[in-house]
N, C-alpha and C positions, 0 to 999 in steps of 0.2 A: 523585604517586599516579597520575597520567593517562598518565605515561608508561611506569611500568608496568603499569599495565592495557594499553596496544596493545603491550608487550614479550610478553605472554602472549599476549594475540591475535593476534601473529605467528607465537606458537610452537604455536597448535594449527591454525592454517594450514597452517601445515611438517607436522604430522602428519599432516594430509589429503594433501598431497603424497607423504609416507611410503609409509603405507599405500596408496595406489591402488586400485586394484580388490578389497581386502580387504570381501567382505561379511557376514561374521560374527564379530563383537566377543567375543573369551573375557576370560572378568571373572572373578578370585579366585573362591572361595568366601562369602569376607567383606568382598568391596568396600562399601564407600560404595555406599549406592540414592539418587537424587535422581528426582524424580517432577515434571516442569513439566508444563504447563498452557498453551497459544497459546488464548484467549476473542476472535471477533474478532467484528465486526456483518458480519449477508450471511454467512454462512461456506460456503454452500454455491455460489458464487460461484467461478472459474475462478483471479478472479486471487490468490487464498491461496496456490497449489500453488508456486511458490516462496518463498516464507515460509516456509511450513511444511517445505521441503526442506531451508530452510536453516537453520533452527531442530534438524532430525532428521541434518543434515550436521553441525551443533556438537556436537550432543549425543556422536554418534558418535567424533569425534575426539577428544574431550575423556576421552570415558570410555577412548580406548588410550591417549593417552597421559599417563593419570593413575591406572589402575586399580581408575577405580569404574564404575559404571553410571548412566545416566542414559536416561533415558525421557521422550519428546515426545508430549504428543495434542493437538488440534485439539478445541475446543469451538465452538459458536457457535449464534443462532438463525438458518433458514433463511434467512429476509432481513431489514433490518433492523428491530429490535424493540428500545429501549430496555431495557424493562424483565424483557423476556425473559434477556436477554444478564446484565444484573444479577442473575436470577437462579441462571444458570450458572456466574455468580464465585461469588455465596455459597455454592453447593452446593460447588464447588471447593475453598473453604475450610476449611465442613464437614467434608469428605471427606479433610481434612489433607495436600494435598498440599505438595512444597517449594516451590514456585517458580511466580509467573504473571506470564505477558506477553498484556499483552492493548490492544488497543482500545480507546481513551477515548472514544466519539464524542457526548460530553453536559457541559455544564459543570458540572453539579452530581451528577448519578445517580448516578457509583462513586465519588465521593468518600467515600462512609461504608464504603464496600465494601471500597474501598483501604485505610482506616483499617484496618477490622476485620483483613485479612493482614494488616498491618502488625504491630498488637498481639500477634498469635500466633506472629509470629515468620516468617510467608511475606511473601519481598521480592516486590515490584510492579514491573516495566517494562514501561511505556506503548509500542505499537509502532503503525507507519503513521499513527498518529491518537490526537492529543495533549488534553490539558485543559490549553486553552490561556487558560483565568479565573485560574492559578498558584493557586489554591486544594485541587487536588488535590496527596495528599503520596504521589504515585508517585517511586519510586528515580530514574527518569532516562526521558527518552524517546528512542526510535531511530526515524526520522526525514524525511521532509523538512521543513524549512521552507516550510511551504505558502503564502504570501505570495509569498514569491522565488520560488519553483515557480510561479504564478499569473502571475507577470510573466514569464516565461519564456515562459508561453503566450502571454500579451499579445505580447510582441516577435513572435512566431514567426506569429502572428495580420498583425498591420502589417506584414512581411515579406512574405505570400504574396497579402494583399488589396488594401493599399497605407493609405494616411491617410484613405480616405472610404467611403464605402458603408453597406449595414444587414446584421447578421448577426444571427447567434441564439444564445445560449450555454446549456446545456443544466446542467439540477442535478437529479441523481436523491435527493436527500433534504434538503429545505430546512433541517431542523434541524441537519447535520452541518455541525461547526464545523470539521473539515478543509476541506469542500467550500466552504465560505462563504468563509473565508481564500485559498484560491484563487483563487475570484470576484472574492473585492477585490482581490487583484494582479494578476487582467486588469484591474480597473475601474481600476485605477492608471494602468497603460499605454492604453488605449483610450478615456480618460478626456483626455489630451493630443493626442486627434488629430480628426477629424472624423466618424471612424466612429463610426456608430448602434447600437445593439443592444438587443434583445430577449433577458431570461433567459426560459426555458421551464423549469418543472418536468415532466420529463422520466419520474420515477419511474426505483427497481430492476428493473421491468417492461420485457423487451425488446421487447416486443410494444407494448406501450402506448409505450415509449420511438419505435420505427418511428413510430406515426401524429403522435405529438406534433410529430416535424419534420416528418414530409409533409404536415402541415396550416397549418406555416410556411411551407414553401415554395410551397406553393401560393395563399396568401394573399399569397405578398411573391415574384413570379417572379425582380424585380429583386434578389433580395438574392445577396450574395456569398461569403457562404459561413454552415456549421453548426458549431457547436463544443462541446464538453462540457469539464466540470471532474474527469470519473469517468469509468469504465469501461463500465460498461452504453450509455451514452447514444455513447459513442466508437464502440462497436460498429454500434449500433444505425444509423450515419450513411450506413455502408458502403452498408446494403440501401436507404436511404432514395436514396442518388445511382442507383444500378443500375436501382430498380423504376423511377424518373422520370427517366430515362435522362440524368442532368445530371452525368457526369463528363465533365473538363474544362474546367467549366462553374462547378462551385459546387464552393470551399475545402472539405476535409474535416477537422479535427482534432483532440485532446483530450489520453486520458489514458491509461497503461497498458499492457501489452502483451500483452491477452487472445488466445489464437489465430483468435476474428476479425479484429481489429482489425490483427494480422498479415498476416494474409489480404487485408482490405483495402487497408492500403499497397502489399501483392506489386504486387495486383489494379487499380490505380490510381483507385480510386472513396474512399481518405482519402488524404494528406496528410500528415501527419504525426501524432505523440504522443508524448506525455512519458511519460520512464522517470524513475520513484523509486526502483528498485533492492531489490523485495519480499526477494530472499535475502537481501541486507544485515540487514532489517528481521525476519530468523529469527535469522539465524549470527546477531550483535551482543549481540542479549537474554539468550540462552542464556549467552555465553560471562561476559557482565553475572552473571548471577544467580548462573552457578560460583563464582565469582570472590567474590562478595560472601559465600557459604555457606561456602565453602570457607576461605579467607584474610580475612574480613575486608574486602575493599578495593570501597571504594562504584563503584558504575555509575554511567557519564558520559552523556550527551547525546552524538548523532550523528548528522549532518546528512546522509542515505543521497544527497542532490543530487538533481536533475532536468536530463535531458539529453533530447536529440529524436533521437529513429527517424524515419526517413524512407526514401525509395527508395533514398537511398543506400547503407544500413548494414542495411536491413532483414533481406535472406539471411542475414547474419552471425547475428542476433540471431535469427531462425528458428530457427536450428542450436542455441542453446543453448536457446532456450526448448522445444525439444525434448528438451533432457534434462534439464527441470526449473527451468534457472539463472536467466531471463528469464519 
């Protein structure tokens, strides 16, 4: 079965290849309508906008070369809100749509929520951020493994610092269990060496995120470098080396590839940051949820990886996150 599901999802690859610069989709009269739904925490937040391209890239392909329609929106509350977000699935459900890919970022809160599409016949895939208690009965999640991702950082942390010193690791929302999973797979790696660290709650807040580390570093002159598990706090580091003029000086690195955080590798005041591969975490669902309405055939797990941007590759990756990809 898994192997054909990525036989399909090669072939609506092939048709984005196809078609190329094709931007208006002619659909039957009487095609098949599908109506998804991306619910994510933060949605008003930068780093969605590959996600949701690639989510609006499947849908597209999929609907030439199969001759239905298919339609992608973006829900979410402005930053993160539990209970908010919970309430955007249930109206979603309400509202009868086919298909939602969303955000799990609670062990228990859409678990009932999931249930309910479930019962009604709309499949559920978990995207960037999983319920990771295995008590939610979502289709499948697309992906990092946020642990290995976590250790990743870890390595890439002991690579650029070395095995001692004091840093800071930054968490802009305590209760996210992607974020937390992260944290323990730095605390895995930095955990076997001599290096110290301080977590900071950092908040969504880029503002509040700035003083949180400039009130580290100015408390700890000796320390070697700042770090984040998320995107806001990744950003936020750039301006914290610039305004206290410590590039060169203090490690900058985290998560993401917001077009600060771009900026700041260019600019040399971060370091580095890990890519999850957010288009992956649109195309993947979408093509998921076809596939399962369509034929039958249940959505897999997908592990979208965590790789590092740095000065080296950075340009490259400018270029596409300029046209959405990154």
């Amino acid at each position: 079965m898994r192997n054909r599901t990525f036989c399909l999802i090669l072939g609506t690859v092939l048709a984005i290849a196809i078609v190329g610069s094709v931007t208006t989709v002619p659909v039957a009269a009487q095609a098949d309508q599908y109506d998804f739904v991306v619910i994510t925490h933060s949605a008003t937040i930068s780093f969605w906008v590959p996600l949701v391209k690639g989510a609006q890239d499947a849908a597209r392909a999929i609907s030439l070369a199969e001759g239905v329609n298919i339609t992608v929106r973006h829900l979410g509350p402005h930053l993160f809100n539990v209970e908010e977000q919970v309430s955007i699935m249930e109206n979603a459900i309400q509202s009868g749509v086919d298909g939602i890919i969303a955000t799990l970022p609670d062990p228990n809160a859409f678990d009932a929520p999931v249930q309910q599409a479930l019962d009604r016949g709309i499949p559920v895939v978990a995207t960037n951020t999983d319920d990771t208690s295995g008590d939610n009965p979502r289709l499948a999640y697309v992906g990092q493994n946020d642990i290995t991702a976590g250790r990743s950082l870890g390595e890439e942390i002991v690579k650029r610092v070395g095995t001692s010193g004091k840093v800071a690791i930054g968490l802009e929302d305590l209760g996210h269990p992607s974020l937390q999973d992260r944290l323990a797979g730095v605390r895995q790696v930095l955990d076997q060496t001599d290096i110290t660290y301080e977590v900071l709650h950092t908040t969504a807040d880029l503002t509040q995120a700035v003083a949180t580390f400039e009130s580290f570093l100015l408390a700890n002159p000796d320390a070697k470098g700042i770090f984040s598990v998320d995107a806001t706090g990744t950003t936020a580091q750039g301006t914290v080396i610039r305004n206290l003029g410590l590039q060169g000086r203090v490690v900058s690195g985290g998560w993401d590839l917001v077009p600060g955080t771009l900026q700041n590798i260019q600019d040399g005041y971060t370091q580095f940051t890990v890519d999850q591969n957010p288009y992956l975490q649109g195309y993947y669902p979408v093509v998921g949820l076809y596939l399962y309405l369509r034929y039958g055939i249940a959505p897999s797990n997908i592990d979208t990886g965590a790789s590092i941007v740095d000065a080296s590759n950075v340009n490259d990756v400018l270029s596409l996150a300029e046209q959405g990809y990154r």
